[in-house]
C-alpha positions in Angstrom: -10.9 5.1 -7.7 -13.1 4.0 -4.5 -15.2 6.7 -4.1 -18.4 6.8 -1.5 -20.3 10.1 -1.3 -22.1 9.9 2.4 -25.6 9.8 2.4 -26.0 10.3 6.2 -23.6 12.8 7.0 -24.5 16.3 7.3 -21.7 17.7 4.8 -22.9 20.0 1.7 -22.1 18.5 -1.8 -20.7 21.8 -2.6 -17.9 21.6 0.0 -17.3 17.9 -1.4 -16.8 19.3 -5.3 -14.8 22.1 -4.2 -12.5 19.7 -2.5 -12.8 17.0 -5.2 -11.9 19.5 -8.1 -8.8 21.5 -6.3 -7.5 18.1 -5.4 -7.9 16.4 -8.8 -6.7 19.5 -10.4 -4.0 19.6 -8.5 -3.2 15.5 -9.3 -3.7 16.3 -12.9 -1.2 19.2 -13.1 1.9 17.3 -11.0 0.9 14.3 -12.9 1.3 15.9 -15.9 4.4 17.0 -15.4 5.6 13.5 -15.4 6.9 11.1 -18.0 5.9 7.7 -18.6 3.6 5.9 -16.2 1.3 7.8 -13.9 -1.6 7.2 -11.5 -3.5 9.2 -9.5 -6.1 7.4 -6.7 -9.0 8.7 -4.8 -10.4 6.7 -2.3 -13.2 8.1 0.6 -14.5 6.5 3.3 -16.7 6.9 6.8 -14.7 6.3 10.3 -17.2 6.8 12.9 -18.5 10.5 12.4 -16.0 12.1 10.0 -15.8 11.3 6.0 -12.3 11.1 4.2 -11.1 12.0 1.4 -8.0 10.9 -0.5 -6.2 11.9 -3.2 -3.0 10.4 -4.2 -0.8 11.2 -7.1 2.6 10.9 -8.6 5.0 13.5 -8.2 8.9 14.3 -8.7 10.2 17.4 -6.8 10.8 18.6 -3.6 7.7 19.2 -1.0 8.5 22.7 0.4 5.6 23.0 3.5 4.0 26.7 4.5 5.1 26.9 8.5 1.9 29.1 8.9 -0.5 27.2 6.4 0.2 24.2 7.3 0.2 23.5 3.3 2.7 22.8 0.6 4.1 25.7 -1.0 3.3 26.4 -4.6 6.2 25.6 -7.1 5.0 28.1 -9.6 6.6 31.3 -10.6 3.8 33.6 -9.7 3.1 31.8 -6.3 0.5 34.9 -5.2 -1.9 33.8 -7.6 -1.3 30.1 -6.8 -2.1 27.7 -4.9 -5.6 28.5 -3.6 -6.5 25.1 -4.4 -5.6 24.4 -1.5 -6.9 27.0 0.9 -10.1 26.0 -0.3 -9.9 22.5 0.5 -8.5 23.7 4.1 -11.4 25.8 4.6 -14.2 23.6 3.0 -12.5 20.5 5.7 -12.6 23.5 8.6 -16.3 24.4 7.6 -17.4 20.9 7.5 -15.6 20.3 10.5 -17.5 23.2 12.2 -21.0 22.5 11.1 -20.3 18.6 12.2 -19.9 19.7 16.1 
């Protein structure tokens, strides 16, 4: 982990935990799917106006993306109740986005 939380920048600490905890929760639940060894990295950083987050995890399976979302496509059963996680990080990076300009 090499995590930075900006000081200067004018983003909400809300927005930040939602997106920390869908995106760790998300790690946590494809990690655990796994045997053996796993890892899961978050690194953040500044580049000129804009703050990064990243979240990096191991993962076995096949990446199915959303053609309208953008965004992967749950692999659970009951996908309509699934994978808000990460709608909420899209729209947390689209409001932070917004209030930056």
């Amino acid at each position: 982990m090499d995590f930075t939380c900006p000081d200067k920048q004018q983003i909400d600490i809300y927005d930040i935990g939602i997106v920390l905890n869908n995106a760790l929760a998300n790690a946590i639940e494809a990690t655990g799917r796994l045997e053996g060894k796993k890892s899961i990295f978050l690194h953040s950083y500044i580049k000129g106006n804009l703050f990064f987050i990243e979240v990096e995890n191991d993962f076995y399976g096949e990446l199915i993306m959303d053609s309208k979302t953008g965004l992967p496509v749950s692999s659970k059963e009951n996908q309509q109740h699934h994978g808000l996680g990460l709608e909420n990080i899209q729209r947390c990076a689209k409001n932070i986005w917004e209030i930056s300009i």
